[in-house]
C-alpha positions in Angstrom: 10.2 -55.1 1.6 6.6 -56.5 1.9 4.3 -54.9 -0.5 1.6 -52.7 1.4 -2.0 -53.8 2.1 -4.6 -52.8 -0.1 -6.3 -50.8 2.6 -2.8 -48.8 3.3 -2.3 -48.3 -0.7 -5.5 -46.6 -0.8 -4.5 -43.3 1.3 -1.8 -43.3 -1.2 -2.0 -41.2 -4.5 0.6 -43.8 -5.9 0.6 -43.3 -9.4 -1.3 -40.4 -9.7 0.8 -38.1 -7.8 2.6 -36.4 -10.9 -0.9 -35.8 -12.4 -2.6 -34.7 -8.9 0.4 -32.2 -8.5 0.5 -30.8 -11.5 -3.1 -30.5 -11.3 -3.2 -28.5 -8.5 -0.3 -26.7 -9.7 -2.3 -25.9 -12.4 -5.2 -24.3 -10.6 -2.6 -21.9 -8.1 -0.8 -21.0 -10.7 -4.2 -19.7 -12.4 -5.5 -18.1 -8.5 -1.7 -16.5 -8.9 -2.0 -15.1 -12.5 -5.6 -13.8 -11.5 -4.6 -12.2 -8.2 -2.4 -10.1 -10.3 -5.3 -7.6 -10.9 -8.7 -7.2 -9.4 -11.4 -8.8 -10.6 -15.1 -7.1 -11.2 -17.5 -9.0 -9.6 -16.9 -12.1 -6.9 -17.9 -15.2 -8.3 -21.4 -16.8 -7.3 -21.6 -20.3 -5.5 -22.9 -22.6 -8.1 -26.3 -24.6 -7.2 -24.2 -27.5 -8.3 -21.4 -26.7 -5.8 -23.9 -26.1 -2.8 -25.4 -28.8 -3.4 -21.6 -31.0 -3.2 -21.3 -28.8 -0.2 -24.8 -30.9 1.5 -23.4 -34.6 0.4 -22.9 -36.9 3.6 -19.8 -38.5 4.3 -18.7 -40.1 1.4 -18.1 -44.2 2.1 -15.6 -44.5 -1.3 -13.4 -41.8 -2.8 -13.9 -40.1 -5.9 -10.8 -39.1 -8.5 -8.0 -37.4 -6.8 -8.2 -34.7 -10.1 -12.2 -34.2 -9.5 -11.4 -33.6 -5.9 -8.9 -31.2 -6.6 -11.3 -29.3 -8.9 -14.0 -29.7 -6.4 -12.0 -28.0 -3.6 -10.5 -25.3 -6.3 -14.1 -24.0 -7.0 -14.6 -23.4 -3.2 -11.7 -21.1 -2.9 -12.6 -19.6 -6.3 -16.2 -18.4 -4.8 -14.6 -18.0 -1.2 -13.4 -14.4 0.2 -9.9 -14.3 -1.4 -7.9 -11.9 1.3 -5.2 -12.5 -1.5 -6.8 -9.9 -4.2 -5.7 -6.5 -4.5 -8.7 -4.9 -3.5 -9.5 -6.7 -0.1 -9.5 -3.8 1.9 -11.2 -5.1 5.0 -10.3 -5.9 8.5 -6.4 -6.4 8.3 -6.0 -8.8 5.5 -2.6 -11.8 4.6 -1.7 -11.5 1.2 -0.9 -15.4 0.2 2.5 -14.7 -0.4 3.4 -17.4 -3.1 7.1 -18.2 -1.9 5.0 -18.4 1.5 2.4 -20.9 -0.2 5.1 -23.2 -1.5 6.7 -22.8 1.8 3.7 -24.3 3.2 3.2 -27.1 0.4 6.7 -27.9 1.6 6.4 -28.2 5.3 3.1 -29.9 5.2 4.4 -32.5 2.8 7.1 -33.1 4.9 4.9 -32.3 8.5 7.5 -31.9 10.6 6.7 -31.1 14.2 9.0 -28.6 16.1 7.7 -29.5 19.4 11.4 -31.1 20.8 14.7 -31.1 18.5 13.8 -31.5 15.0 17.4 -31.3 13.1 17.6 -28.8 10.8 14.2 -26.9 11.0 14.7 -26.4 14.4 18.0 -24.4 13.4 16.0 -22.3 10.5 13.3 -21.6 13.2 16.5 -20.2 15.4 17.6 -18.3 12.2 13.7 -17.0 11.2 13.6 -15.6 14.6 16.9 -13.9 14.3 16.0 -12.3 10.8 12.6 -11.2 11.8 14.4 -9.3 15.2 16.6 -8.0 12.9 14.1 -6.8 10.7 11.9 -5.3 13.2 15.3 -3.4 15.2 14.4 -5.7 18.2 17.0 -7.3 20.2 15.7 -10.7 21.0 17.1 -13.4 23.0 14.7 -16.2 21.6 11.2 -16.2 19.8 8.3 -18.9 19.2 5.9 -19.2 15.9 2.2 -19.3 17.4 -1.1 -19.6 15.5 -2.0 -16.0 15.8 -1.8 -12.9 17.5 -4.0 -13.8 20.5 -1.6 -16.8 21.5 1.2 -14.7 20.9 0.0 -12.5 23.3 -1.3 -14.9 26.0 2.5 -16.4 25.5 3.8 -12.9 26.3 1.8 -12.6 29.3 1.8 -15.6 30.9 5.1 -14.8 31.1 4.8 -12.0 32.8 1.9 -13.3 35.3 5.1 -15.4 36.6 7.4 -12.9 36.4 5.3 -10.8 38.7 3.8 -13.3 41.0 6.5 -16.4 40.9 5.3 -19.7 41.2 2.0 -18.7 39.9 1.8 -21.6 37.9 2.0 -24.1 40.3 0.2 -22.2 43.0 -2.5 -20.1 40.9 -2.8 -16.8 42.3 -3.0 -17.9 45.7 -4.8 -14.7 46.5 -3.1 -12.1 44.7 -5.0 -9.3 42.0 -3.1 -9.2 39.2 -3.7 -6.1 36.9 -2.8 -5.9 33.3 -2.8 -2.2 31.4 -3.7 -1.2 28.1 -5.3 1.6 26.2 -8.8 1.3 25.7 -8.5 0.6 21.6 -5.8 -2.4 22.0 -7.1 -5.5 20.8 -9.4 -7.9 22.5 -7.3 -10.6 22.7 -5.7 -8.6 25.9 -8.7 -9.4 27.7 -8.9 -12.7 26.7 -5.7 -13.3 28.0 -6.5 -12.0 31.3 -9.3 -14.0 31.0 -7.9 -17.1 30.3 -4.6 -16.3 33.2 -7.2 -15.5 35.5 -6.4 -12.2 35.9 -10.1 -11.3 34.9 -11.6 -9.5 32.5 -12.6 -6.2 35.4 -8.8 -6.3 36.3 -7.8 -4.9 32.7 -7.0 -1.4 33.2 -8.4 0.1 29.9 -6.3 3.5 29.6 -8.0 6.6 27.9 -6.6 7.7 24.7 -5.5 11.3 23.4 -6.2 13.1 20.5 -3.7 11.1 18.4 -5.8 7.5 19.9 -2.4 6.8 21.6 -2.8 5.5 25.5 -2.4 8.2 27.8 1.0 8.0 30.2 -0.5 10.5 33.0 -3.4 8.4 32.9 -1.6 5.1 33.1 0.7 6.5 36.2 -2.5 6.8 37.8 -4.1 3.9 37.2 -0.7 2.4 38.6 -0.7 4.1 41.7 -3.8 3.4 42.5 -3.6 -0.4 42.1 -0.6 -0.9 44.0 -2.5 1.5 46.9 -4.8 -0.9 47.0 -2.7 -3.8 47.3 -2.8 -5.4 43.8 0.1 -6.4 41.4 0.7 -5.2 38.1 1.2 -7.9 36.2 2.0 -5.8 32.3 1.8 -2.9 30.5 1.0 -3.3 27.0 1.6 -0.9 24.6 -0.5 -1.0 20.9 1.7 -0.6 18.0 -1.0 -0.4 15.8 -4.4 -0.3 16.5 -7.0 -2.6 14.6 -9.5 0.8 14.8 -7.2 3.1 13.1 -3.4 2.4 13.2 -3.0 4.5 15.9 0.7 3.4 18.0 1.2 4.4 21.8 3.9 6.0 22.8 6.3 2.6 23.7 9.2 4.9 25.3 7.1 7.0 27.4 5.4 3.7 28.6 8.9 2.0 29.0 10.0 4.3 31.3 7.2 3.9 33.1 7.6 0.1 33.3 10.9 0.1 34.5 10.0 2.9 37.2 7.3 0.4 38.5 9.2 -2.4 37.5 6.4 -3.8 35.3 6.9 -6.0 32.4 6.2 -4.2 28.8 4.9 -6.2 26.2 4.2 -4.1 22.8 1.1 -5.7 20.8 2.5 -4.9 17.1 0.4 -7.9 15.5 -0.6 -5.3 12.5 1.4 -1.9 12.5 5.0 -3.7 13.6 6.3 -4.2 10.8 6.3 -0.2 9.7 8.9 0.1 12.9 11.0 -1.0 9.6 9.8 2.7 7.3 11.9 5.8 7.7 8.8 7.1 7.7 7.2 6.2 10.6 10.2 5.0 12.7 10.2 7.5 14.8 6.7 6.5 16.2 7.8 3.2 17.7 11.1 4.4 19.5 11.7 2.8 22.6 10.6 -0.3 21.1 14.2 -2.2 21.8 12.8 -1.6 25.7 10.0 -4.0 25.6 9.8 -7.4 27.2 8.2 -9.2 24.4 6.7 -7.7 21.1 4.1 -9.6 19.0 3.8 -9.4 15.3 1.6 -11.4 12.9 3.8 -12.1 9.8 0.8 -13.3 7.9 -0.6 -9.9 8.3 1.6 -6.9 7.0 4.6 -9.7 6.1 2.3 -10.8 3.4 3.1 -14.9 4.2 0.0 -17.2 4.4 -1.9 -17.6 7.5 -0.8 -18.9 10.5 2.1 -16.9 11.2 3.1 -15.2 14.3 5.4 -14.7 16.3 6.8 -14.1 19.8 10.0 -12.2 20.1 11.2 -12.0 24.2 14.8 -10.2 25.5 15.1 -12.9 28.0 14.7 -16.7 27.1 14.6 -17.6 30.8 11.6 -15.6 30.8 9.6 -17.9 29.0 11.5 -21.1 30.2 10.3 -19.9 33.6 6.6 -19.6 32.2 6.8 -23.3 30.4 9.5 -25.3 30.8 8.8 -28.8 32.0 10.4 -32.7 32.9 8.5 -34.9 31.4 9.2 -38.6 30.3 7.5 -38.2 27.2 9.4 -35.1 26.3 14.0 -35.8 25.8 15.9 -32.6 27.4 19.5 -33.7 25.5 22.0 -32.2 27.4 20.0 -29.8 29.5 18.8 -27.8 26.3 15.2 -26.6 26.4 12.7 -27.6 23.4 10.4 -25.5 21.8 7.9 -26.8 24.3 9.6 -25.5 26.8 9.2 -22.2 25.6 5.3 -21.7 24.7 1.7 -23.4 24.7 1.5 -25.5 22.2 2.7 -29.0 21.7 2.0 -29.8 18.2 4.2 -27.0 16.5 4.0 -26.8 12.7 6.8 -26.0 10.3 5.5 -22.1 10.5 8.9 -20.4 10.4 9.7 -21.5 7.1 6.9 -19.3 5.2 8.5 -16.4 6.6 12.0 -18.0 6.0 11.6 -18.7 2.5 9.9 -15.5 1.7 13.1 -13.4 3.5 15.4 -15.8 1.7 13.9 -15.0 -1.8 12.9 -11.4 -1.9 15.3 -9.8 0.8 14.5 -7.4 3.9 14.6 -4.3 1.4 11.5 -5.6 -0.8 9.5 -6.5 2.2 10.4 -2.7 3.7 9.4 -1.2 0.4 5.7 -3.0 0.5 4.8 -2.0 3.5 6.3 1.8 3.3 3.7 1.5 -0.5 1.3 0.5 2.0 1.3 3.7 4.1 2.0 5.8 1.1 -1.7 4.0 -0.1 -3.3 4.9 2.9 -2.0 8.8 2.5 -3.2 8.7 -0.9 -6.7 7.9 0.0 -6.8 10.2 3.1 -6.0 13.1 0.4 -8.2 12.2 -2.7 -11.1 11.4 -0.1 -10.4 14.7 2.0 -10.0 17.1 -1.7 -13.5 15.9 -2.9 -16.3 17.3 -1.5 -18.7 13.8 -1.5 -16.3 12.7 1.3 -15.1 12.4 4.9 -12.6 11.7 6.5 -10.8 11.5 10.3 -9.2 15.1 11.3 -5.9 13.6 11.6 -4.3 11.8 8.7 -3.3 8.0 9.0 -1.0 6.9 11.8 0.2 3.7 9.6 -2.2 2.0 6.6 -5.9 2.1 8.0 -7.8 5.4 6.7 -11.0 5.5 7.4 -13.5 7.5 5.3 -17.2 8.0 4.6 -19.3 9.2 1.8 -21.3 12.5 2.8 -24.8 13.1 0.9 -26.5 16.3 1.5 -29.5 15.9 3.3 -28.5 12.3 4.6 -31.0 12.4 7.9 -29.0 9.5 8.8 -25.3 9.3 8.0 -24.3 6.1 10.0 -27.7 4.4 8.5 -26.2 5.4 5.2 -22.8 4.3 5.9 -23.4 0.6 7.2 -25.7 0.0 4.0 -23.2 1.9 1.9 -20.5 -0.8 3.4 -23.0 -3.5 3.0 -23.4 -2.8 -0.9 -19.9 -2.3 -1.6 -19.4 -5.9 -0.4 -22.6 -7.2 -2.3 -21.1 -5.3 -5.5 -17.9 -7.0 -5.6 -15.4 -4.8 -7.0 -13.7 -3.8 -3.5 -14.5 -5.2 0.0 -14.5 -2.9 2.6 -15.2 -3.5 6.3 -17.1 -1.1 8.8 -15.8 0.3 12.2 -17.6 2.1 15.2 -14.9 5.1 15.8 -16.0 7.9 18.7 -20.0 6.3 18.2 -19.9 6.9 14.1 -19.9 4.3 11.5 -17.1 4.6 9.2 -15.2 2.6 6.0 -12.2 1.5 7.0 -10.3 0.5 4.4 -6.6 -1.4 5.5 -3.8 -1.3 3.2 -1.5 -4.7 3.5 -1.5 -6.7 0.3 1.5 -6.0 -1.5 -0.3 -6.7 -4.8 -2.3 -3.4 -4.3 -1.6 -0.4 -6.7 -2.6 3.1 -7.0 -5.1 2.1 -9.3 -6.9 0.2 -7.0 -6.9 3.1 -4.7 -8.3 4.8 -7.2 -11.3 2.7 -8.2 -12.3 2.6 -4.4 -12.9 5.9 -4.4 -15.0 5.8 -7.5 -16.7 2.8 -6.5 -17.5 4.7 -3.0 -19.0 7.7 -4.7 -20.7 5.7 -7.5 -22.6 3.5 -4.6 -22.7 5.8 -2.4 -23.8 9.5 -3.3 -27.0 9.2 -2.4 -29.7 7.5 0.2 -32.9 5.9 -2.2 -32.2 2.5 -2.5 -29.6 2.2 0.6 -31.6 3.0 3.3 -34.3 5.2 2.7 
């Protein structure tokens, strides 16, 4: 064998891969250790880092070890999702057996675009596991980036299965319509947007008291699109809403779909995963009805981002959405690849975060997480609602989101006080909390899906809330 060429040797660590691994082994296993509790403060970026951060593009390399320390003080002074008292938006944890998964297939960047040996069988298997888990009997399943390509997977899928041939002909003057309620995620409307349903065609269904999508309303809204001569293209149902948990009623709205014969898709990127709780099993029944489901596993699944899926009942489905003859891409034997079944062409290794993390800790110990989740969220509902400094919603929380606010006497301006409230906590350091907009008031929302959280931590965001919060000087008078 020909030794390499200088040029090639040099994008090789060569000999100092056993010191540039353990290295970096050296600083995860530190973010790992740390991550174990909350820290007090969030670190500061250095002058000396932000000025790094302004270099040009660098013409030679530096030390593989300097670089490695270079990149570990970014994440050190970055906004770790991964610490126990991220409470905002709906955080991943950075599952570790998920972050070695990812070492793993990154090292070894497979692509699962076409047949790729034995990964493409443990993507088979991580799909069957995961419908298992959820109580969802699915035919086949993709990995996606996210959420919102999960959910412009599910419905492109169902733009053909309404309108067939619609992706070879367009819409050929057809109005599609897609239903939702009117606090399911955004990324609906971007996928009518990008389909070319339209954003105007998105039927955004009123909620009840419970923020669940209301089934009168949506018979309706039906009835009066097909009057008019448009086709329903889906019905999706939230199974837990980014606002506040909230989960629609899926077996109400699947009888609904099959009486119109409309496809259901159920959006259960955050909340799906507490299908899996005694608890609050009972609020997604119906769910084995659905088309397609979506869940993020990187959300309430704990795995490191990007980790979604697509679970359908019907493979063809899909295959009639995507499949495709090309030269480029082999069809052994008639089989349809993994391109054939969803958007994207370069396919990472995704499945095996979720794989490995399954394999290792068992279905039980994920189910236990999440159910401590929801039993978090209850807990802070009731300390927030017994103390007389605090607010909360009427109706307790749905799954692990429960909002609250602090309540000064006098306050001439309690969403003013709220947003700056927010503002400081995040400034402050010891939690992170996000802000939400819920019936035109300003609210914390804390979300509850790291499974490093404790009852502590609940605890010290409630004292850090009233400590920051009980009165207005200094916030925003």
């Amino acid at each position: 064998m020909s030794e390499p060429t200088p040029h090639t040797a040099s994008l090789s660590l060569g000999t100092r891969r056993p010191a540039a691994l353990e290295h970096a082994a050296a600083h995860v296993l530190r973010a790992w250790t740390e991550f174990d509790q909350a820290r007090e403060t969030e670190s500061p970026i250095s002058p000396d880092l932000r000025a790094r951060l302004a270099l040009p593009l660098p013409e030679e390399g530096i030390d593989p070890l300097e670089a490695i320390d270079w990149a570990a003080e970014v994440l050190d002074t970055s906004m770790a999702q991964s610490r126990p008292r991220f409470f905002g938006f709906i955080g991943s944890s950075g599952l570790e057996m998920g972050a070695l998964a990812d070492l793993l297939a990154h090292s070894y960047d497979i692509n699962l675009a076409v047949d790729a040996g034995a990964a493409t069988a443990l993507e088979t298997q991580a799909v069957d596991w995961l419908a298992a888990f959820l109580g969802y009997p699915a035919a086949t399943g993709t990995f996606t980036s996210g959420g919102t390509v999960s959910n412009i997977t599910a419905l492109t899928a169902a733009r053909e299965a309404a309108l067939p041939g619609s992706r070879l002909r367009g819409l050929a003057g057809a109005t599609p319509t897609v239903y939702c309620s009117s606090e399911a995620h955004y990324s609906i409307v971007r996928a009518a947007e990008t389909l070319g349903v339209g954003r105007d065609f998105v039927r955004a269904i009123d909620i009840d008291a419970e923020r669940a999508l209301r089934v009168d309303h949506l018979r309706r809204a039906l009835d009066e699109d097909r009057a008019a001569g448009r086709t329903p293209v889906a019905i999706v149902a939230t199974a837990g809403t980014t606002l506040t948990g909230a989960v629609d009623p899926i077996g109400e709205m699947a009888d609904i779909a099959a009486h119109y014969g409309v496809w259901l898709h159920v959006d259960g990127a955050y909340g799906l995963p507490a299908a899996t709780v005694e608890a609050c099993r009972p609020r997604f029944a119906g769910l084995e009805r659905a088309d397609s489901v979506t869940v993020d596993c990187h959300k309430w699944m704990f795995v490191p981002k990007a980790c979604s899926a697509l679970l359908v009942r019907d493979t063809q489905h899909l295959a009639a959405a995507f499949a495709h003859d090309e030269a480029y891409v082999p069809h052994a034997e008639e089989r349809l690849n993994a391109v054939d079944l969803t958007l994207e062409y370069s396919r990472p290794f995704r499945a095996l975060k979720l794989w490995l993390a399954l394999l290792t800790h068992g279905a039980a110990a994920m189910r236990a997480a999440v159910a401590r989740n929801c039993a978090q969220a209850q807990m802070l509902h009731d300390r927030a609602s017994a103390h007389p400094l605090l607010a909360t919603l009427a109706r307790r929380p749905t799954l692990s989101i429960a909002p609250l606010r602090a309540v000064v006497p006098g306050c001439s301006d309690p969403d003013a006080h709220t947003t700056a409230l927010c503002a400081r906590l995040q400034e402050d350091g010891r939690v992170f909390v996000s802000p939400a907009t819920i019936d035109g008031a300003v609210w914390l929302r804390p979300c509850f899906t790291n499974f490093r959280t404790s009852d502590e931590d609940v605890t010290a965001l409630v004292d850090v809330v009233l400590e920051l919060g009980g009165h207005c000087a200094g916030l925003h008078e």
